[in-house]
C-alpha angles and dihedrals in degrees: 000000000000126000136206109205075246088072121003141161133316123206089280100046101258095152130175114202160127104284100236091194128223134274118241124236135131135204137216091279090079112286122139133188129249127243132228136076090278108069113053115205131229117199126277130282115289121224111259116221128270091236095061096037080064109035108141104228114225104213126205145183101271121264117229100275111265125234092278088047083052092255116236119138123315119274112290108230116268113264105272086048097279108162118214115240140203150187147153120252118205111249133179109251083210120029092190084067096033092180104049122082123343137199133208118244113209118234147198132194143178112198111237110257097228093052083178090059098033116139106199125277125314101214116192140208114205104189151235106110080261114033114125122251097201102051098038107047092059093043087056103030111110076071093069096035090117096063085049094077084081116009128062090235108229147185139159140189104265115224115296084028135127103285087002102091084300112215109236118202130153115004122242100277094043087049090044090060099042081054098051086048129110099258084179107066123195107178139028096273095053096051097050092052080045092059089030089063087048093052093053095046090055101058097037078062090051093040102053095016095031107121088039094042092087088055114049095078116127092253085073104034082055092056088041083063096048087052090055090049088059102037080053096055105245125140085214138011123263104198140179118186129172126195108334087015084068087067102046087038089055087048095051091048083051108050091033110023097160092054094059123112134174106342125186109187107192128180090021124221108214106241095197103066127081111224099272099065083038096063088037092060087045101059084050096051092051083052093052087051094045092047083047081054103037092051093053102043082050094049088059125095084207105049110132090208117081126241128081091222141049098242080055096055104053089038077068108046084049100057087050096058096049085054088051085061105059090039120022107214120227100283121167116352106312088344118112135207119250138188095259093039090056090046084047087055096048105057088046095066092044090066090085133020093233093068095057086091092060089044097056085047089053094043097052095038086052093048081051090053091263110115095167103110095045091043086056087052096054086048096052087054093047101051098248117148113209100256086062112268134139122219121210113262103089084062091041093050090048087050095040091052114040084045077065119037122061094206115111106182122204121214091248092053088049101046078051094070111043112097085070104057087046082057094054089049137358095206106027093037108092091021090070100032099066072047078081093072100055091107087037107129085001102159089232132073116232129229111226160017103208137359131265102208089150102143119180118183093017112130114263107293109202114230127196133191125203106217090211097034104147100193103030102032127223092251098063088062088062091046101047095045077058104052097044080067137232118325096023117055096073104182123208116181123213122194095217149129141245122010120329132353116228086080092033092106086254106142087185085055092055104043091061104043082046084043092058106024084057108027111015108244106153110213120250094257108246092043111158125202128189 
């Protein structure tokens, strides 16, 4: 999903943000595009040459991911001995002059296991805008071992990404200090050192993106996946897309809905809403994670935070988090904890159920002068290694965006509406409304308010809501199911926790993304899993 530089995407895409909504087009496959003064079009969908349609990839054993891709070791083979593979595939940096300038995206693959049964190839989208393809699918893809019998498993960077043209902004110590900054500013000052980061950040991405910055926006993204899918040799594309991945998945049905296969959008970005009431639901969603948490850290005799109800506990880590404020605590070597860092951290560990335990322990060690696990959490959502640098994808998340979204927000509309976001949530509220101002002064012009994925005639996309997602909430998988139209948008709820569901330990869950993604077996819409 979409990301803020306030929250933005782990490693598996797990992202908290501002929902900075698609743009609506069609092509010549069916699409059509939607009526009415809240969706702006593009034009339609250029013609791609017949050199690239038919580029012959040259795969090879991966390399180890660069600093944009977040570096560590090269991929370790599959069990059974399968090698990961990658390669770059031509596109057109502008599809409106096909046959001007192009750039390489990076890509990954796993050959399928029943290569007599094999169905093409399943490519996914992790999210962000701004998390790598190529280094997280293989970091994550015993989890998907089971789709592997009869599909080559497959990912790439998507433009502005990591080895995908990656978009370079501001360098580690600049970004260390926008980090350690109050992104939640309370007087004047504050908030002139809050626009004047902005303002930094800004031109460090024209200065070092410019020329690419007009071109990383999900439109083309979309078309760069029809492109793989033909460069790959399938006749449709068989898709699955969490978080983020939702959107662009929502985007591709649209502009190329006969091309579409077999589609699982997990972790659903609701398409109807302009960043404002994104933001908005997703504060609320965060709040709705924390008060899960809260209630069962205060309903155990063992809970290291203090408090015996829910109400207790996050007075508490508010009030922590005031005090942090005032007085940052010892964090990572000669790094401190700071108020934003600690929010930052937060709302990391509240992304899966099986982190609360590591948030208790950082929020009790930071109460005891001791920020380093929290600190290690932020990082982790930030994109930071621990020997200090920054992949890509803050910067790739700000470009992609604001590529994207039309709405510019001034510091008076956004001190407007804050109340409201500090209704929808204490702890999470500011933080995400100065989250409103992250495309504010961007040098390009963005495309749209909302998105048009509407997809009729595309084959039936399975859609599925998390009850207790705190960074796509329940409510976008209903109304993107609806929006895809009738026929298509198939829903499956899961009563979960934390972000996504294919990976949530629902066998339910499983069975029926496997059931379809192999066989075919649509789910019965309105399926509910526990």
């Amino acid at each position: 999903m979409r990301t803020t530089p306030a929250l933005r995407a782990t490693a598996l895409a797990a992202t908290a943000t501002v929902l900075l909504p698609l743009a609506a087009c069609s092509d010549d496959s069916g699409g059509a595009d939607r009526a009415g003064p809240s969706v702006a079009s593009t034009a339609s969908p250029t013609k791609t040459p017949k050199d690239l349609a038919s580029q012959k990839l040259d795969w090879k054993r991966c390399p180890a991911p660069n600093n944009a891709q977040g570096s560590g070791t090269a991929p370790s083979p599959l069990p059974g001995g399968t090698a990961w593979e990658c390669s770059f595939m031509d596109v057109p940096l502008d599809y409106g002059d096909p046959d001007g300038r192009t750039i390489e995206l990076a890509l990954v693959r796993a050959k399928a296991k029943d290569r007599d049964r094999r169905l093409g190839s399943l490519v996914f989208n992790f999210g962000g805008p701004g998390a790598s393809g190529v280094a997280t699918l293989p970091a994550f893809g015993t989890a998907y071992d089971a789709l592997r019998t009869r599909y080559d498993l497959v990912s790439f960077d998507p433009r502005g990404v990591g080895r995908s043209e990656g978009v370079r902004c501001s360098d580690d110590k600049a970004l260390d200090a926008r980090y350690e900054m109050d992104g939640t500013p309370d007087d004047a000052k504050e908030q002139k050192a809050f626009v004047d980061d902005l303002k930094s950040f800004v031109a460090d991405c024209e200065k070092n993106s410019g020329e690419e910055l007009p071109y990383v926006g999900t439109t083309n993204a979309a078309r760069d996946m029809d492109l793989l899918r033909s460069v790959l040799g399938d006749d449709r594309l068989n898709y699955f897309g969490i978080s983020y991945g939702t959107e662009l998945g929502g985007v591709y049905a649209h502009l190329f809905p006969k091309k579409v296969g077999r589609a699982v959008l997990d972790a659903v970005v609701d398409p109807t809403e302009d960043a404002e009431k994104s933001a908005l639901g997703q504060a609320e969603g965060f709040q709705l994670a924390l008060d899960n948490f809260t209630a069962d850290c205060a309903k155990r005799d063992d809970c290291k935070l203090p408090g015996s109800t829910s109400q207790e506990v996050q007075d508490w880590i508010a009030d922590m988090l005031q005090k942090l404020e005032l007085r940052p605590v010892p964090g990572l070597g000669e790094r401190e904890l700071t108020q934003t860092q600690a929010t930052t951290g937060i709302a990391s560990a509240l992304y899966s159920k099986e982190t609360w335990p590591l948030l208790e322990q950082g929020l009790d060690e930071a109460d005891g002068k001791n920020g380093g696990l929290l600190l290690a959490l932020a990082d982790s959502l930030n994109g930071r290694t621990e020997d200090g640098h920054y992949d890509n994808s803050g910067a790739a998340n700000t470009a992609i965006s604001c590529a994207d979204s039309e709405q510019r927000f001034t510091v008076e509309q956004t001190k407007a509406a804050l109340p409201a976001f500090r209704k929808a949530s204490p702890v999470f509220g500011d933080y995400l409304g100065w989250g409103l101002m992250s495309c504010t002064g961007w040098p390009v012009a963005g495309t749209w308010d909302t998105p048009d994925v509407s997809a009729p005639g595309a084959a039936p996309i399975l859609v599925i809501g998390n009850t207790g997602d705190p960074a796509t909430p329940y409510a976008g998988a209903k109304a993107m199911a609806t929006e895809l139209g009738e026929g298509v948008g198939v829903e499956l709820t899961y009563k979960g926790e934390g972000h996504g569901a294919y990976n949530g330990g629902s066998t339910c869950v499983q069975k029926a993304v496997d059931g379809y993604l192999l066989d075919g077996k649509v789910p019965a819409a309105g399926t509910v899993c526990d």
